[in-house]
MARFI-537502 format. One record per residue (C-alpha): x, y, z; residue number from 1. Coordinates in steps of 0.1 Angstrom, whole numbers, m for minus. Layout:
% MARFI-537502
+-------+-------+-------+-----+
!    px !    py !    pz ! num !
+-------+-------+-------+-----+
!     X !     Y !     Z ! NUM !
...
+-------+-------+-------+-----+
% end
This chain:
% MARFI-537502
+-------+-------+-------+-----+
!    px !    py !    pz ! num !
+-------+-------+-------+-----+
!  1968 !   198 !   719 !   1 !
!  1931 !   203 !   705 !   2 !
!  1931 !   213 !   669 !   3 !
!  1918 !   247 !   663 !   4 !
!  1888 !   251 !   637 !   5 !
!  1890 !   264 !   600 !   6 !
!  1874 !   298 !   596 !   7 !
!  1847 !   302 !   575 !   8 !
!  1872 !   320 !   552 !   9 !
!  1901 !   292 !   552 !  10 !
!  1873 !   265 !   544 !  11 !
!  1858 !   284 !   517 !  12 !
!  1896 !   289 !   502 !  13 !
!  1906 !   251 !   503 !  14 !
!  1869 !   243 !   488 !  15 !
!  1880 !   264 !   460 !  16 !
!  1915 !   247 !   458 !  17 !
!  1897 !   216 !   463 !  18 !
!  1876 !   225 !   435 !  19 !
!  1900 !   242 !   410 !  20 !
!  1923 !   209 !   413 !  21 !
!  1897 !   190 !   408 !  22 !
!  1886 !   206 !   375 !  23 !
!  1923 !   207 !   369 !  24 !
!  1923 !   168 !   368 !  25 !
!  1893 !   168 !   345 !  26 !
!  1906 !   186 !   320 !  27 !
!  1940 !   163 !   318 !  28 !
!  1923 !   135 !   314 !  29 !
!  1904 !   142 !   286 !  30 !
!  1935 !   153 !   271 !  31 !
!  1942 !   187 !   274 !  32 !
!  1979 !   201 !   281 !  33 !
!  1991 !   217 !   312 !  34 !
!  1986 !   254 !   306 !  35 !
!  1958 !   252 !   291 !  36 !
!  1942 !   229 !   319 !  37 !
!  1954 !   259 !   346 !  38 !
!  1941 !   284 !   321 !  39 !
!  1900 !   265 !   325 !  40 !
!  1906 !   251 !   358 !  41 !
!  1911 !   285 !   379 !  42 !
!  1883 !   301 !   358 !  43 !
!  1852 !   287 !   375 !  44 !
!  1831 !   315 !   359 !  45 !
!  1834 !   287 !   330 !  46 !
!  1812 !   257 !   324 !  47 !
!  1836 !   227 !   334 !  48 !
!  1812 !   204 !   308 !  49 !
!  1818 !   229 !   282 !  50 !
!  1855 !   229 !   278 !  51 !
!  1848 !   189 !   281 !  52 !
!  1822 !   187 !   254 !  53 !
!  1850 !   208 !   228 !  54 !
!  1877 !   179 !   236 !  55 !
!  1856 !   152 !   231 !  56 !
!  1847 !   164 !   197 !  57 !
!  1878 !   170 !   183 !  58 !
!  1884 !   204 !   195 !  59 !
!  1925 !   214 !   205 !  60 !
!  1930 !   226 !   240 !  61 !
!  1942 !   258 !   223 !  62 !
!  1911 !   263 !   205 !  63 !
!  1889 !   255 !   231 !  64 !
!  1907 !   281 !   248 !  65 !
!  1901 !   306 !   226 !  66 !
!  1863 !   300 !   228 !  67 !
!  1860 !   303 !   259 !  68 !
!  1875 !   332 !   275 !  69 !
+-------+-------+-------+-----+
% end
C-alpha cells in the first residue's frame, strides 16, 4: 500500500502540535507547573524566551502568567 501524502493543512496542524509540545516541554523544565505550562505553550502569539527569562529570575509560573496574557 503506498502511503498517501499530508495536505498542506494536516502538515501545518502537526507543525503546530509539534511546536506547542515543544514549548510545552520548555516551560516544564524550567520549572513551571502543568497548567500553567498549557496556559504559555498553546499561546504562540507569546515570546517563548519571555516566559523563560521570568522563571529564571525568580518569577512564579502564576505570576508570569499574569504578565503575560
Amino acid at each position: 500500500m503506498v502511503p498517501v501524502p499530508m495536505t498542506v493543512e494536516e502538515r501545518i496542524d502537526e507543525e503546530h502540535r509539534n511546536l506547542v509540545a515543544w514549548r510545552y516541554a520548555q516551560l516544564r523544565l524550567a520549572g513551571c507547573d502543568r497548567y500553567n505550562a498549557n496556559l504559555i505553550s498553546v499561546r504562540v502569539d507569546i515570546e517563548l524566551h519571555d516566559a523563560l527569562h521570568l522563571l529564571e529570575h525568580d518569577c512564579t509560573p502564576d505570576l508570569m502568567v499574569a504578565i503575560l496574557l
